[in-house]
C-alpha positions in Angstrom: -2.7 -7.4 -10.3 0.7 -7.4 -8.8 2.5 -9.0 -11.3 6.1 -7.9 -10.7 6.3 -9.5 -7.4 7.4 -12.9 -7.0 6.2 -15.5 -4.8 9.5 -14.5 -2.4 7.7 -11.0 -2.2 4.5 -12.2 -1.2 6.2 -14.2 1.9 8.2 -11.1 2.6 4.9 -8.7 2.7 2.7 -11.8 4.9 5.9 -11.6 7.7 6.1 -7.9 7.8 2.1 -7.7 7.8 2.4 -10.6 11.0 5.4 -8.7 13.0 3.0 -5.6 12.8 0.1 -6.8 13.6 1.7 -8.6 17.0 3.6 -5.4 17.5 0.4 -3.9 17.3 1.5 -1.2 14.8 -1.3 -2.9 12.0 -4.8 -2.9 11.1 -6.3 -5.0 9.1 -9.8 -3.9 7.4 -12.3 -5.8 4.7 -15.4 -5.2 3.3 -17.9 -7.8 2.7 -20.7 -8.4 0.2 -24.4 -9.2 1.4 -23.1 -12.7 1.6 -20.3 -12.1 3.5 -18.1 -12.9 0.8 -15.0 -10.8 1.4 -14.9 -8.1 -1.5 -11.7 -5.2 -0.5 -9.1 -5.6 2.3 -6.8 -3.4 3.1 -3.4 -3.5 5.7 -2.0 -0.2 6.9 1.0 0.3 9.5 0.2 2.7 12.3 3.9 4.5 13.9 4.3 8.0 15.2 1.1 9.6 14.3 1.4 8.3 10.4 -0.7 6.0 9.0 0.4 4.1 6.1 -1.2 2.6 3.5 0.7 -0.7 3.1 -1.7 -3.0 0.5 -4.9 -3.2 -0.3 -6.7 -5.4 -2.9 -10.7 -5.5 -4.6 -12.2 -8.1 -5.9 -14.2 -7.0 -9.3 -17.6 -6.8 -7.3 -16.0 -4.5 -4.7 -14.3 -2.0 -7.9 -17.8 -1.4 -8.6 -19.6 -1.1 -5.3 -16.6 1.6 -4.2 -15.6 -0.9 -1.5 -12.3 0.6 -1.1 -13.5 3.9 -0.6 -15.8 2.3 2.0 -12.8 1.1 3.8 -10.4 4.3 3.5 -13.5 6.7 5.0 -13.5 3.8 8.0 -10.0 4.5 9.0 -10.1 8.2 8.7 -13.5 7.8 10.4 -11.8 6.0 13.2 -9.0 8.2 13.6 -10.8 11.5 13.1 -9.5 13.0 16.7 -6.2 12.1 15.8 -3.2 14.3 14.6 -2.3 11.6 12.0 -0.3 12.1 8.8 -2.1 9.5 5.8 0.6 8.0 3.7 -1.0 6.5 0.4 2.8 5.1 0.2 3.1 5.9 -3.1 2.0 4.8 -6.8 3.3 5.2 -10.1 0.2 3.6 -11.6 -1.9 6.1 -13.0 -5.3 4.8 -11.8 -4.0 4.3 -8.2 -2.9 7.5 -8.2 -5.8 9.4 -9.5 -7.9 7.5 -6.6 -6.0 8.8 -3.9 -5.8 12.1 -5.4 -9.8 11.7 -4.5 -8.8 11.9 -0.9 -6.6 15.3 -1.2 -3.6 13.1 -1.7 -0.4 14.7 -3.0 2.3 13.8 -5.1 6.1 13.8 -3.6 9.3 12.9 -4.9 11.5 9.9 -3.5 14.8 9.8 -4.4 16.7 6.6 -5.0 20.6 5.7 -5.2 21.3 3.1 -6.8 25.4 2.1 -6.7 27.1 0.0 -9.0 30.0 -1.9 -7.6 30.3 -4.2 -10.3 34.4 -3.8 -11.6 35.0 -0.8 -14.0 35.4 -2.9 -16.8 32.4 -4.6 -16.6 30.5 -1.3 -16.0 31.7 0.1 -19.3 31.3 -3.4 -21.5 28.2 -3.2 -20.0 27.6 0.5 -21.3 28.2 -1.1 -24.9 
């Protein structure tokens, strides 16, 4: 489903998922069928009373048993007595966003620079 990440991203997301999880700063949650086949997992990051909601992935059977749901009602389950900010950590895809919305989520606005440093003459041929 992630098809505008390349194989470099994928290695970049496992080592960030692995320094977390030995810093102790990641949980790791997945929901299993009556076979325990693994249906949903999901990876959050845990750091000064936010918890944020790295990845997560469902197979076609979990979509439709609601496995994801299953596992988001876990964590907040587990962190009830908490004073922890969620961090959905943000979708522009519609249907992502309408399911978090299901959990109170709201929309905020990030703000990205983006310089260009190529030489001025570039920068306007490439204007053209």
């Amino acid at each position: 489903e992630l098809k505008n990440l390349m194989a470099t991203d994928f290695l970049m997301l496992e080592k960030l998922m692995s320094v977390c999880l030995k810093k102790n700063i990641g949980i790791t949650l997945g929901a299993y069928n009556k076979e325990q086949q693994l249906v949903a997992a999901a990876f959050f990051i845990t750091y000064n009373h936010r918890i944020l909601f790295l990845n997560g992935s469902a197979s076609k059977e979990g979509k439709l048993n609601s496995a994801m749901y299953l596992l988001l009602h876990t964590l907040f389950k587990q962190h009830t007595n908490q004073a922890t900010l969620f961090d959905f950590g943000g979708y522009s895809v519609e249907s992502v966003a309408a399911f978090n919305k299901n959990f109170g989520a709201k929309d905020y606005v990030y703000l990205k620079i983006k310089k260009n440093s190529l030489p001025r003459i570039i920068r306007w041929l490439s204007n053209k």
